[in-house]
mmJSON file of the N, C-alpha and C atoms, coordinates in Angstrom:
{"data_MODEL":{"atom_site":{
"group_PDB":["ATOM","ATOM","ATOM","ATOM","ATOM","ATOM","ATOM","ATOM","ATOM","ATOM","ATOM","ATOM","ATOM","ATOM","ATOM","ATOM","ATOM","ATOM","ATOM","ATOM","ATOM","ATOM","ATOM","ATOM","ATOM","ATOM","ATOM","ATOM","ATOM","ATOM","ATOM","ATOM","ATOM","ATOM","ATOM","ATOM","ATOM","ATOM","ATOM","ATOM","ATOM","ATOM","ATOM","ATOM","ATOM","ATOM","ATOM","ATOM","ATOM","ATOM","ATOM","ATOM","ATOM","ATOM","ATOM","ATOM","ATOM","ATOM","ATOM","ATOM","ATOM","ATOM","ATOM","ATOM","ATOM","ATOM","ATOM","ATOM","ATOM","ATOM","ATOM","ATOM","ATOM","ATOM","ATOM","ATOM","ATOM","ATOM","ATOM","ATOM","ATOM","ATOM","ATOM","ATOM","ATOM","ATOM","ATOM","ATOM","ATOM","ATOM","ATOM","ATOM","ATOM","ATOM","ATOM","ATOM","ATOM","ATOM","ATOM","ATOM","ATOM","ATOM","ATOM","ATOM","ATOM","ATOM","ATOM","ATOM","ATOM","ATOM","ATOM","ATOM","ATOM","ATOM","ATOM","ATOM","ATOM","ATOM","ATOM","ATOM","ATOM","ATOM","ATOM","ATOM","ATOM","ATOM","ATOM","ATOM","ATOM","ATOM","ATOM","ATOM","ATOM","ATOM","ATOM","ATOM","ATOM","ATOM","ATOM","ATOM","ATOM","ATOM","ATOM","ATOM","ATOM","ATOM","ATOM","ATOM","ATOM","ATOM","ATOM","ATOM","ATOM","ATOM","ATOM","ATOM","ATOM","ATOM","ATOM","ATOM","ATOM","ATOM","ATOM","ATOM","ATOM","ATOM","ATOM","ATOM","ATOM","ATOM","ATOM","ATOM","ATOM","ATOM","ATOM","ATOM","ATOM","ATOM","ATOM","ATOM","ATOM","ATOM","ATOM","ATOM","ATOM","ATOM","ATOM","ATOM","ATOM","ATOM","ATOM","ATOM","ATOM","ATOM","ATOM","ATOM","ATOM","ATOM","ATOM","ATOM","ATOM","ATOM","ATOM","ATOM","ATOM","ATOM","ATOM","ATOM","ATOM","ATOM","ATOM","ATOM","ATOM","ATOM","ATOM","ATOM","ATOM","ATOM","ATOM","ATOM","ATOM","ATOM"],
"id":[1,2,3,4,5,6,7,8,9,10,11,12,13,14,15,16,17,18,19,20,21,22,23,24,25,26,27,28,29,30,31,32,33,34,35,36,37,38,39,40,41,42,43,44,45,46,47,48,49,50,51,52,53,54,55,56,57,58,59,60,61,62,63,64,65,66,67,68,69,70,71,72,73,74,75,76,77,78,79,80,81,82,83,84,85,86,87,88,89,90,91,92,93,94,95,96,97,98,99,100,101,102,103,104,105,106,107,108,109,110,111,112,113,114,115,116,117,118,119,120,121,122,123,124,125,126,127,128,129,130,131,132,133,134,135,136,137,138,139,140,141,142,143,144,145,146,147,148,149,150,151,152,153,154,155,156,157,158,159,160,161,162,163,164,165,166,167,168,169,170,171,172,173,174,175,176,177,178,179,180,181,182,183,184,185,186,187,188,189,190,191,192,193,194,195,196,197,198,199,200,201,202,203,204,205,206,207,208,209,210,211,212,213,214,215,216,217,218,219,220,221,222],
"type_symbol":["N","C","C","N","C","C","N","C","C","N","C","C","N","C","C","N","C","C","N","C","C","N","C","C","N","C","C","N","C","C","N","C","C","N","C","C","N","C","C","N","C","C","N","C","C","N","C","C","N","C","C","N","C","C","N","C","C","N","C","C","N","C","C","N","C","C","N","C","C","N","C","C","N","C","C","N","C","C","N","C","C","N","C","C","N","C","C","N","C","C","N","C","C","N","C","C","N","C","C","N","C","C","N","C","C","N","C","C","N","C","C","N","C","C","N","C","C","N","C","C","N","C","C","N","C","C","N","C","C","N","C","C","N","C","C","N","C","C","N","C","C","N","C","C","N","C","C","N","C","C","N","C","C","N","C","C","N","C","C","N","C","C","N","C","C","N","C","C","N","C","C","N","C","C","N","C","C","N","C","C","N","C","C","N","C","C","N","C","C","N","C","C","N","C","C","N","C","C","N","C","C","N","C","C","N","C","C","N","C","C","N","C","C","N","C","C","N","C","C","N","C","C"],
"label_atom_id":["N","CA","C","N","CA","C","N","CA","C","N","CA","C","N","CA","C","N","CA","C","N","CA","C","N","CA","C","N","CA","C","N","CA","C","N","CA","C","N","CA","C","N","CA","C","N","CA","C","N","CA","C","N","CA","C","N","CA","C","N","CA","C","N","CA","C","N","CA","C","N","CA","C","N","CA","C","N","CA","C","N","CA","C","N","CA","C","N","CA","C","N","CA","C","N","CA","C","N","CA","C","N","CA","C","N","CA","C","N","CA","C","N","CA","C","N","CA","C","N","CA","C","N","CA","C","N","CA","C","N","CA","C","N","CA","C","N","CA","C","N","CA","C","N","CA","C","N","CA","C","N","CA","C","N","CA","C","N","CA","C","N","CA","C","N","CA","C","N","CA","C","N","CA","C","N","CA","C","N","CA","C","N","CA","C","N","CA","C","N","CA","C","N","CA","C","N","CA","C","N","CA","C","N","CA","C","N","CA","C","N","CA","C","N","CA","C","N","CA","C","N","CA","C","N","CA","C","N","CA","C","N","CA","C","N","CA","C","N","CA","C","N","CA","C","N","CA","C","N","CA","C","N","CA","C","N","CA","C"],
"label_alt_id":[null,null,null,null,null,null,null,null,null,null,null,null,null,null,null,null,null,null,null,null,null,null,null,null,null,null,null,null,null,null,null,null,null,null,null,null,null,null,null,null,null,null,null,null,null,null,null,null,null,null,null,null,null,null,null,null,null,null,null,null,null,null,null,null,null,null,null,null,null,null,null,null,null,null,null,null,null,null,null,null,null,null,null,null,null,null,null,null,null,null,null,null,null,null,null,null,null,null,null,null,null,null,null,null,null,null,null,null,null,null,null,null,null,null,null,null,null,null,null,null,null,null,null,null,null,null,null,null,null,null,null,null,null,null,null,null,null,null,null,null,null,null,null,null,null,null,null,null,null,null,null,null,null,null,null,null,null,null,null,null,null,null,null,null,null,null,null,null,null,null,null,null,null,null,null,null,null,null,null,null,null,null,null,null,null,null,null,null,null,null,null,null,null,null,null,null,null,null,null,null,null,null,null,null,null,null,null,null,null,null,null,null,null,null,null,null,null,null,null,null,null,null],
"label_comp_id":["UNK","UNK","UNK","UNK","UNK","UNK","UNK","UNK","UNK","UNK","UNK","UNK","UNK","UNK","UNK","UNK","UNK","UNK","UNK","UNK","UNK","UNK","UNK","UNK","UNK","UNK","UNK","UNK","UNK","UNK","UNK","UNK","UNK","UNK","UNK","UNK","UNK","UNK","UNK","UNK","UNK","UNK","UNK","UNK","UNK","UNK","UNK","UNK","UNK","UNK","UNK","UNK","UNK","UNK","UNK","UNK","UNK","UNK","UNK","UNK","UNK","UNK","UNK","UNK","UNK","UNK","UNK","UNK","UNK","UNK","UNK","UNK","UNK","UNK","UNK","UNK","UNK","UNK","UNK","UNK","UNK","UNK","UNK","UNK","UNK","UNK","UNK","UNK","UNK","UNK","UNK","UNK","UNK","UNK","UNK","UNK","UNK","UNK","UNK","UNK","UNK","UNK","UNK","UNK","UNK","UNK","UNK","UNK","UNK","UNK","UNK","UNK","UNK","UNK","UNK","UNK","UNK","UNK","UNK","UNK","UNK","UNK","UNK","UNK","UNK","UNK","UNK","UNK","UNK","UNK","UNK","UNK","UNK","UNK","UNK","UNK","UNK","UNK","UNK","UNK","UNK","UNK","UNK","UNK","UNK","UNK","UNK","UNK","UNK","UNK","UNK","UNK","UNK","UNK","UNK","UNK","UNK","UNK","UNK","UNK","UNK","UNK","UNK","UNK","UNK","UNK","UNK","UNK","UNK","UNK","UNK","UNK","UNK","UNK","UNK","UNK","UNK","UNK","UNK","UNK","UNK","UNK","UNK","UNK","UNK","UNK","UNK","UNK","UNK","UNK","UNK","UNK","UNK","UNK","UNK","UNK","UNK","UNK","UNK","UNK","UNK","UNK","UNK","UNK","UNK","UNK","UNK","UNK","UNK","UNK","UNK","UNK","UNK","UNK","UNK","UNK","UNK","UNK","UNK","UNK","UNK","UNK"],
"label_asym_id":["A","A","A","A","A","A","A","A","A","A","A","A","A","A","A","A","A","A","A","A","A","A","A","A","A","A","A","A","A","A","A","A","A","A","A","A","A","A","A","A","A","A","A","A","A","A","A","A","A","A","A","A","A","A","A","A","A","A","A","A","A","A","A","A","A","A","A","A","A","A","A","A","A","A","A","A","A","A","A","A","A","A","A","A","A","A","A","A","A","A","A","A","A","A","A","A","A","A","A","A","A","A","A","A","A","A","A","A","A","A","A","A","A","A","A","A","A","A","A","A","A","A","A","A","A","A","A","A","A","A","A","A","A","A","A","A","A","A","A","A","A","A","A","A","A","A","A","A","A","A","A","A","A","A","A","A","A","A","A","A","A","A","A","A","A","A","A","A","A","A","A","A","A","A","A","A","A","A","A","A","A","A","A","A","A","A","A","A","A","A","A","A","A","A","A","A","A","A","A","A","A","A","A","A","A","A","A","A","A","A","A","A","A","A","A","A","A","A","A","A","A","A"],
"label_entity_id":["1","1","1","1","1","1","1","1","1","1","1","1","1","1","1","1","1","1","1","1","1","1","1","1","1","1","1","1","1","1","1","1","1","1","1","1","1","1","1","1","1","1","1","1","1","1","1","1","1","1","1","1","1","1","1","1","1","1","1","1","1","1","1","1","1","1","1","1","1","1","1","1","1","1","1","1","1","1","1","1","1","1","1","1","1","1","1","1","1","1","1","1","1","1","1","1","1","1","1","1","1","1","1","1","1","1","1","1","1","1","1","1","1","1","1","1","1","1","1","1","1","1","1","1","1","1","1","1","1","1","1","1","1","1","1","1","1","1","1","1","1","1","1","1","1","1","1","1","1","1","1","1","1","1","1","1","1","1","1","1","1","1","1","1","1","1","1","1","1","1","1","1","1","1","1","1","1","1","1","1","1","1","1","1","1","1","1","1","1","1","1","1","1","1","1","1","1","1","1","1","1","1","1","1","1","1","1","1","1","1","1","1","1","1","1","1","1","1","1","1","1","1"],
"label_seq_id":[1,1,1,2,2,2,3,3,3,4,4,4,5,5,5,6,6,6,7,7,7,8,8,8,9,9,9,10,10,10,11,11,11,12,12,12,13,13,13,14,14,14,15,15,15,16,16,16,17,17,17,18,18,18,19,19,19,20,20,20,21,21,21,22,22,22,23,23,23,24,24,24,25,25,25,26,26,26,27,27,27,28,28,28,29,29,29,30,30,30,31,31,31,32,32,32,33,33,33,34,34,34,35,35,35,36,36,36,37,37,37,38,38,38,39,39,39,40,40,40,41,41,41,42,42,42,43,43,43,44,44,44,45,45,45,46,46,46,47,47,47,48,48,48,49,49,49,50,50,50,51,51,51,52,52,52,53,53,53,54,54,54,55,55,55,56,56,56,57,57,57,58,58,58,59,59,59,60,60,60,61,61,61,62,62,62,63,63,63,64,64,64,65,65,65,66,66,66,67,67,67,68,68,68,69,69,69,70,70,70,71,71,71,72,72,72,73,73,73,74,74,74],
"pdbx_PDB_ins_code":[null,null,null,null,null,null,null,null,null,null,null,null,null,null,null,null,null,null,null,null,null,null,null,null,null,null,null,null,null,null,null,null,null,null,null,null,null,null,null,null,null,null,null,null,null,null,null,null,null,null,null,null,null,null,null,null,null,null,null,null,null,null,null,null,null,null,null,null,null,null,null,null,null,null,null,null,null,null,null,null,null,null,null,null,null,null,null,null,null,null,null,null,null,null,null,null,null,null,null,null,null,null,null,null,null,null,null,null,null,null,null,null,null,null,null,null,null,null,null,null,null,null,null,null,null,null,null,null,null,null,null,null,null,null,null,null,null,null,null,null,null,null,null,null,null,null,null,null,null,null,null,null,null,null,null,null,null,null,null,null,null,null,null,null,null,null,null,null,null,null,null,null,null,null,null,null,null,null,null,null,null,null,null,null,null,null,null,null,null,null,null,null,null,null,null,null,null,null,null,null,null,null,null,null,null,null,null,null,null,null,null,null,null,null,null,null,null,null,null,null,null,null],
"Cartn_x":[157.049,156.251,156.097,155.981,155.704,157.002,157.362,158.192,159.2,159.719,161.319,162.141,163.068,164.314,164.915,165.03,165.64,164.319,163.459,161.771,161.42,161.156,160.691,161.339,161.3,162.29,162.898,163.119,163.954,163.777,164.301,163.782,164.778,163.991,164.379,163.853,164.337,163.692,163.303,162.247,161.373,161.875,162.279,162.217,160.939,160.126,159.483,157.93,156.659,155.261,155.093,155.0,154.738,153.418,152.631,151.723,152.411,151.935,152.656,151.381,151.671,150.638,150.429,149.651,149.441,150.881,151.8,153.005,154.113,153.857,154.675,154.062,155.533,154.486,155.581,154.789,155.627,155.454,156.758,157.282,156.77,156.111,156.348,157.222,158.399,159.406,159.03,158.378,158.405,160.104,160.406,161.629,162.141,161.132,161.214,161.824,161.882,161.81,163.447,163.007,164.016,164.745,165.692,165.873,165.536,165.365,164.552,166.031,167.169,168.259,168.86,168.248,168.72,168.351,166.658,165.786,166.12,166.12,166.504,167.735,168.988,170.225,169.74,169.327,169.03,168.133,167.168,166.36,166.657,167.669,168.865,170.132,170.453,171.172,170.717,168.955,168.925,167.698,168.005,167.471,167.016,168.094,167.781,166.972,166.952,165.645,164.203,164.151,163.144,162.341,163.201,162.84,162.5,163.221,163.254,161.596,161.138,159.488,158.662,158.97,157.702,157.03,155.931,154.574,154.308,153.517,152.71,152.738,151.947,151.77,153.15,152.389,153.275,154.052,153.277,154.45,154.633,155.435,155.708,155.525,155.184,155.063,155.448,155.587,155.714,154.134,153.927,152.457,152.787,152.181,152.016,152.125,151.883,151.711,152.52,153.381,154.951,155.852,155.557,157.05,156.489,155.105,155.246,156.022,155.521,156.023,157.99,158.321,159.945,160.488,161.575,161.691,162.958,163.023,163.953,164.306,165.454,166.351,165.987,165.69,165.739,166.599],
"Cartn_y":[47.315,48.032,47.254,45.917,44.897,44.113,43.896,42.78,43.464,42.304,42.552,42.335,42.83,42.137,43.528,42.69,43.302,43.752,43.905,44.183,44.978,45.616,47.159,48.361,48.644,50.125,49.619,48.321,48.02,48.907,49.25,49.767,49.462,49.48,48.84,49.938,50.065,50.05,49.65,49.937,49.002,50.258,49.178,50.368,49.822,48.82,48.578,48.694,48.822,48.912,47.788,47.756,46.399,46.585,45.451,45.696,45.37,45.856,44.769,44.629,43.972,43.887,44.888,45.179,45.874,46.433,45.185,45.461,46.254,46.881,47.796,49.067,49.885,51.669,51.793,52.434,52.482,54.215,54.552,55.962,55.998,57.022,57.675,58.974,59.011,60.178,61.693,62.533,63.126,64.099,63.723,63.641,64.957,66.097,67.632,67.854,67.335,67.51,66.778,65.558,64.613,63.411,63.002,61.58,60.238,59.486,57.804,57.85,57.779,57.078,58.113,58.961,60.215,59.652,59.431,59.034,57.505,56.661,55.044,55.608,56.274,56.02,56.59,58.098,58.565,57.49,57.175,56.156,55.119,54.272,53.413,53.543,55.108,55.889,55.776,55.626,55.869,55.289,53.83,52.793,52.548,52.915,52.969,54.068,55.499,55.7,55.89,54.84,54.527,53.085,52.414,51.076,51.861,53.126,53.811,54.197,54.363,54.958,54.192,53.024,51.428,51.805,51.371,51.756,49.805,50.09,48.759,48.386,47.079,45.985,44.763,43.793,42.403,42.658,43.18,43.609,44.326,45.272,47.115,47.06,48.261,48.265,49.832,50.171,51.35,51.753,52.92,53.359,54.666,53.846,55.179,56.919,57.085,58.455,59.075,57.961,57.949,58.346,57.401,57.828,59.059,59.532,60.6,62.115,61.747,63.064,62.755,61.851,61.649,62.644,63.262,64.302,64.283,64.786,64.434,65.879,66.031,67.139,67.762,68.977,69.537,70.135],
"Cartn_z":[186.712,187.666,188.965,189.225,190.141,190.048,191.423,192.09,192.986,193.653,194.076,193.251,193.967,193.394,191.74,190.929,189.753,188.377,189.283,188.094,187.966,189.427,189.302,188.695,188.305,188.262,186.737,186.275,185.073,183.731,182.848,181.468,180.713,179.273,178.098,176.562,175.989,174.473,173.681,172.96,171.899,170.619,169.713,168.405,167.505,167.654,166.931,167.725,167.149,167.905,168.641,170.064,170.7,171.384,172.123,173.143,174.341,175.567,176.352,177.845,179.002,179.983,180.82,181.337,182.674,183.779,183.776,184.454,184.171,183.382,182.371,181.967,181.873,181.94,180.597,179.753,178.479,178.297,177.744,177.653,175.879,175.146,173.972,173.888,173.514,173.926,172.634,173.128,171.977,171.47,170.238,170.126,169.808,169.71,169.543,171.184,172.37,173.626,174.338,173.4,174.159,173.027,173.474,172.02,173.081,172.644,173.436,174.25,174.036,174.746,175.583,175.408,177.105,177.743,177.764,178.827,179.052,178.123,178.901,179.7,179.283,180.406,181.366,181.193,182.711,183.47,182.803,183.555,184.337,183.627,183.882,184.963,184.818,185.921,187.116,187.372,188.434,189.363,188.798,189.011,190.394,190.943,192.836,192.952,192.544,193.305,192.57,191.466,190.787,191.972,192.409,193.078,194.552,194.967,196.555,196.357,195.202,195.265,194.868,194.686,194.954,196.502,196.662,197.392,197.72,198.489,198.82,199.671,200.124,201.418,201.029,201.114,200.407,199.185,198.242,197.064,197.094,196.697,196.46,195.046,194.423,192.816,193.003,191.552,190.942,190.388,190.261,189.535,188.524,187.671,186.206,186.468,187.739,188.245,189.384,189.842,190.384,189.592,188.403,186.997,186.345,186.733,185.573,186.451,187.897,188.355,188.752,188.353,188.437,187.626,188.214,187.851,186.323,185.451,184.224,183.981,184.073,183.527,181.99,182.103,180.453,179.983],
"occupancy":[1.0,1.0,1.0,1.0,1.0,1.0,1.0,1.0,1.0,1.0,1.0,1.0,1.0,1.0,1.0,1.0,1.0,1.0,1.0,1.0,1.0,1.0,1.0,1.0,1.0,1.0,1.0,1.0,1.0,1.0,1.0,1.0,1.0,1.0,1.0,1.0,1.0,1.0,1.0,1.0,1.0,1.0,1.0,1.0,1.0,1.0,1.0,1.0,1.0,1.0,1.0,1.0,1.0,1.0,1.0,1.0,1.0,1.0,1.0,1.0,1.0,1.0,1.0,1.0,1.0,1.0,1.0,1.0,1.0,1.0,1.0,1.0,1.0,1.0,1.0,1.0,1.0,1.0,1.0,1.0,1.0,1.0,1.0,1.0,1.0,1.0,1.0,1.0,1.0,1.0,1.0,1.0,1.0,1.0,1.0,1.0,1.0,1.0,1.0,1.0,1.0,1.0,1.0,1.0,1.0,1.0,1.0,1.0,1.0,1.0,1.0,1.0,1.0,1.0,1.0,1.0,1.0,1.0,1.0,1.0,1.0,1.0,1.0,1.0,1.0,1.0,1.0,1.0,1.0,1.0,1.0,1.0,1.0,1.0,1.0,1.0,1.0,1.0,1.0,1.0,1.0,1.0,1.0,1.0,1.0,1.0,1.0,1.0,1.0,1.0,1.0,1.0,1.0,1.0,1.0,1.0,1.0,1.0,1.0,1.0,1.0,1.0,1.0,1.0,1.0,1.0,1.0,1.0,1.0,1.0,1.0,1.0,1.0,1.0,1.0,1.0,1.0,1.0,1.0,1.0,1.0,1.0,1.0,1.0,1.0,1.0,1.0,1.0,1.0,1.0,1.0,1.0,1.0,1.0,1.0,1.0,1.0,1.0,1.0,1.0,1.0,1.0,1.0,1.0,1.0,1.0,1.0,1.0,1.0,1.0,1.0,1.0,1.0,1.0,1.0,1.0,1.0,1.0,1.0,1.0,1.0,1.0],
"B_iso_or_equiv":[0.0,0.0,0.0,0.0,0.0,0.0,0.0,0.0,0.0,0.0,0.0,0.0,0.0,0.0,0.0,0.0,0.0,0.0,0.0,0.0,0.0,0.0,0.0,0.0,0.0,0.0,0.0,0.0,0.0,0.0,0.0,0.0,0.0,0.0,0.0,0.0,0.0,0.0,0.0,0.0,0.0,0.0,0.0,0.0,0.0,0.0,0.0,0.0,0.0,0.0,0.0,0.0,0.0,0.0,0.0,0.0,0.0,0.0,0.0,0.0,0.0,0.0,0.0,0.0,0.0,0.0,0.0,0.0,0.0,0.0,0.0,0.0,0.0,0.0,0.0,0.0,0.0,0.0,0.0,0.0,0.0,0.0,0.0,0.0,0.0,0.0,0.0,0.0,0.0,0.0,0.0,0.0,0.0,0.0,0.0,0.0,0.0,0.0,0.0,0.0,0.0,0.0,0.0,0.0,0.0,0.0,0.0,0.0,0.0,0.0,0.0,0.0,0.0,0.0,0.0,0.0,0.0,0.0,0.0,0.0,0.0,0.0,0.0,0.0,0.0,0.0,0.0,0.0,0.0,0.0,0.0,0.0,0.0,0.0,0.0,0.0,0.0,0.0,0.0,0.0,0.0,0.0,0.0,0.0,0.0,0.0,0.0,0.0,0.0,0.0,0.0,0.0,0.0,0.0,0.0,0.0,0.0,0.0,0.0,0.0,0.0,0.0,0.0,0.0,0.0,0.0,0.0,0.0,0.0,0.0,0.0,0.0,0.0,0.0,0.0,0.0,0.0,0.0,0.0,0.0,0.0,0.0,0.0,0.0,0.0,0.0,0.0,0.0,0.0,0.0,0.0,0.0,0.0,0.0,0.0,0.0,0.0,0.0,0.0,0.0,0.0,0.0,0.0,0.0,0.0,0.0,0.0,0.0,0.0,0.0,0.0,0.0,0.0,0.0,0.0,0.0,0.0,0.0,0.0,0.0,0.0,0.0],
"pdbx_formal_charge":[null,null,null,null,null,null,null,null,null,null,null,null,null,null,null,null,null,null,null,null,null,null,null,null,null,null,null,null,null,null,null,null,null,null,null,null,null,null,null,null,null,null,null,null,null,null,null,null,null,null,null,null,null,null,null,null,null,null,null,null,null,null,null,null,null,null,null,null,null,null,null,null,null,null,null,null,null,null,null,null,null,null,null,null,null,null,null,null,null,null,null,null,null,null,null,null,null,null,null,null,null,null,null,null,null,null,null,null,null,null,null,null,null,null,null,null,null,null,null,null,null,null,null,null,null,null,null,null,null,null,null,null,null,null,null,null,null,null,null,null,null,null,null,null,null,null,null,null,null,null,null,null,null,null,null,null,null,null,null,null,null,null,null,null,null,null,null,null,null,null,null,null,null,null,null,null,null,null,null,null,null,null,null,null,null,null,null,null,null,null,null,null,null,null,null,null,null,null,null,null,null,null,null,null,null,null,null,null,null,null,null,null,null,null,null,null,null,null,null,null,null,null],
"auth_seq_id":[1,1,1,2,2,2,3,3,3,4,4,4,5,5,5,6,6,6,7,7,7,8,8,8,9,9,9,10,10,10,11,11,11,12,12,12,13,13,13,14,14,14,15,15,15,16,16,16,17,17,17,18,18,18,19,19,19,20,20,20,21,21,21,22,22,22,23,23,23,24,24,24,25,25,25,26,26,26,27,27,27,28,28,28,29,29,29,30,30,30,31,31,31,32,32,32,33,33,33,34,34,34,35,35,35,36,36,36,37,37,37,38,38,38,39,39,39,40,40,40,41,41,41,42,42,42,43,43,43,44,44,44,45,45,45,46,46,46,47,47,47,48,48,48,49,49,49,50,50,50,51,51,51,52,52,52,53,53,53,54,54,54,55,55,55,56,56,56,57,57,57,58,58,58,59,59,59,60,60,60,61,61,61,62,62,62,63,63,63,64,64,64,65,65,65,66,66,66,67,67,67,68,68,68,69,69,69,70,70,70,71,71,71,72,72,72,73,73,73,74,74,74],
"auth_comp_id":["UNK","UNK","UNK","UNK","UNK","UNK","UNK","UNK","UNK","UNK","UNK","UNK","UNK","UNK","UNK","UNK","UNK","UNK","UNK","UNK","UNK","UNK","UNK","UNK","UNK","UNK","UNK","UNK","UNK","UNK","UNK","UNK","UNK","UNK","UNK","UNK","UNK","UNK","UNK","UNK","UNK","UNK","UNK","UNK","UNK","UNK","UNK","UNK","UNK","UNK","UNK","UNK","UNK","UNK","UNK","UNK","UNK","UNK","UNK","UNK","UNK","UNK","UNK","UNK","UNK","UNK","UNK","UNK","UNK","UNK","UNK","UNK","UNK","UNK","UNK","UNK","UNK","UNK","UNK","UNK","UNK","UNK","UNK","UNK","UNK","UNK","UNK","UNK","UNK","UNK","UNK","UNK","UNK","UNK","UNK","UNK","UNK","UNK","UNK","UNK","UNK","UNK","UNK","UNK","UNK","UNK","UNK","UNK","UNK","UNK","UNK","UNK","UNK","UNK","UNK","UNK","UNK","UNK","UNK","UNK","UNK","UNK","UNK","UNK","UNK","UNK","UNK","UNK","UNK","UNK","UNK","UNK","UNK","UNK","UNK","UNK","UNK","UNK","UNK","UNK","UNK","UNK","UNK","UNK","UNK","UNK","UNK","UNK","UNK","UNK","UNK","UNK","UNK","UNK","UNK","UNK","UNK","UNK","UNK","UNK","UNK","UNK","UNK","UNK","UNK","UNK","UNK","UNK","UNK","UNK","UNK","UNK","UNK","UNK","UNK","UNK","UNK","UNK","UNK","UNK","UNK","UNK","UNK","UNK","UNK","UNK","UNK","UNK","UNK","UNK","UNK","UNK","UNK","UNK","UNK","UNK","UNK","UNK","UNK","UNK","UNK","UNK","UNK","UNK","UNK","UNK","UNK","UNK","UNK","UNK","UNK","UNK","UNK","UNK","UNK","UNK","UNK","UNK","UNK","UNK","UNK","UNK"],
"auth_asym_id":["A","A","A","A","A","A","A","A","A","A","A","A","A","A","A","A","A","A","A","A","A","A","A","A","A","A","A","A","A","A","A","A","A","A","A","A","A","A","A","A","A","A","A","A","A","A","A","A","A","A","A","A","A","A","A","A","A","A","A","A","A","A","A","A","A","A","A","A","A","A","A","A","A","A","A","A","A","A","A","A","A","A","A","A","A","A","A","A","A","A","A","A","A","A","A","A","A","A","A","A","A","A","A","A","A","A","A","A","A","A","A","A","A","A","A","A","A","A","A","A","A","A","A","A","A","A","A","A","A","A","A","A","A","A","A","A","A","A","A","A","A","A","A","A","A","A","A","A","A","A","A","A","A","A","A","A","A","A","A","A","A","A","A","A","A","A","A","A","A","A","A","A","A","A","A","A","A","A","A","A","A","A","A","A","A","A","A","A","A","A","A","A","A","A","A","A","A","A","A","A","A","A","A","A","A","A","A","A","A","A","A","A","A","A","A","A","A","A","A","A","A","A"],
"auth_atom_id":["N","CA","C","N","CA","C","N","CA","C","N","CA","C","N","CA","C","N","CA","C","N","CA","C","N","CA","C","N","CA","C","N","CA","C","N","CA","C","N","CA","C","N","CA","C","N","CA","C","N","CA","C","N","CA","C","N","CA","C","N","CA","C","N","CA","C","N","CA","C","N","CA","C","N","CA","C","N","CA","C","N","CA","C","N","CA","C","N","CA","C","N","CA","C","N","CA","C","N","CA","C","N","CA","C","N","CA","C","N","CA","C","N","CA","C","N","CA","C","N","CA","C","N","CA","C","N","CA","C","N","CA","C","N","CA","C","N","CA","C","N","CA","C","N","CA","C","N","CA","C","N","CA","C","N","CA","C","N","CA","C","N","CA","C","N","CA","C","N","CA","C","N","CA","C","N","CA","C","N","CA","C","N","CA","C","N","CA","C","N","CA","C","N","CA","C","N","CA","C","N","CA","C","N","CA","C","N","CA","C","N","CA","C","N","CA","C","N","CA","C","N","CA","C","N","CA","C","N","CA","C","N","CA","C","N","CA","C","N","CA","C","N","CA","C","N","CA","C","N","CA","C","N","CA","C","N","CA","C"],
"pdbx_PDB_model_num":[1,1,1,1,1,1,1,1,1,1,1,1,1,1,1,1,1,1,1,1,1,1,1,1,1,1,1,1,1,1,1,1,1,1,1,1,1,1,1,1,1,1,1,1,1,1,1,1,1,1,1,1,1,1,1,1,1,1,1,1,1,1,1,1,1,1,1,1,1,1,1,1,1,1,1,1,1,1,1,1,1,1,1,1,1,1,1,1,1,1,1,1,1,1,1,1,1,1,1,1,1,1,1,1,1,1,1,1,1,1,1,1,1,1,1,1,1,1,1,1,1,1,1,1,1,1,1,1,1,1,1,1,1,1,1,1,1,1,1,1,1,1,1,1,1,1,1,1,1,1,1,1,1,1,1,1,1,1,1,1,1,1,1,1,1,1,1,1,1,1,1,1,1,1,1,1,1,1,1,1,1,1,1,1,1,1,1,1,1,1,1,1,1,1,1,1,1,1,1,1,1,1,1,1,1,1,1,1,1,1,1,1,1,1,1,1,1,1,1,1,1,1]
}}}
C-alpha cells in the first residue's frame, strides 16, 4: 500500500490464515464469483495502473477504497 519504487501496487497469495500490518490490503476472494489466481494475475497484469492511483504528499500510498473501486472484469 506505501512506498516507491516496487511496493505499492505489489500482490501475492497466502494459501494459509496470516495476519499482516496496516500496509497491506488483503483480498478474501469469494470463490462462487471468482478463483484467488484470476484476481492475483489480473492484479499482477496491471500493476502500472494500480501504482498510477497512489495519492499523497512525500509518500504516495494506495487506500483500501482505491482498490475496492478498481475495476475487475466478470
Amino acid at each position: 500500500m506505501y512506498g516507491d519504487g516496487d511496493t505499492a501496487g505489489n500482490v501475492a497469495v497466502n494459501r494459509i490464515p496470516v495476519t499482516t500490518n496496516q500496509a497491506c490490503c488483503n483480498f478474501v476472494v469469494d470463490e462462487r464469483k471468482a478463483h484467488y489466481l484470476f484476481l492475483y494475475y489480473y492484479l499482477k497484469a496491471n500493476y502500472q495502473n494500480l501504482v498510477n492511483l497512489k495519492l499523497g504528499g512525500s509518500q504516495q500510498n494506495l487506500n483500501a477504497s482505491t482498490l475496492k473501486r478498481f475495476p475487475v472484469p466478470a
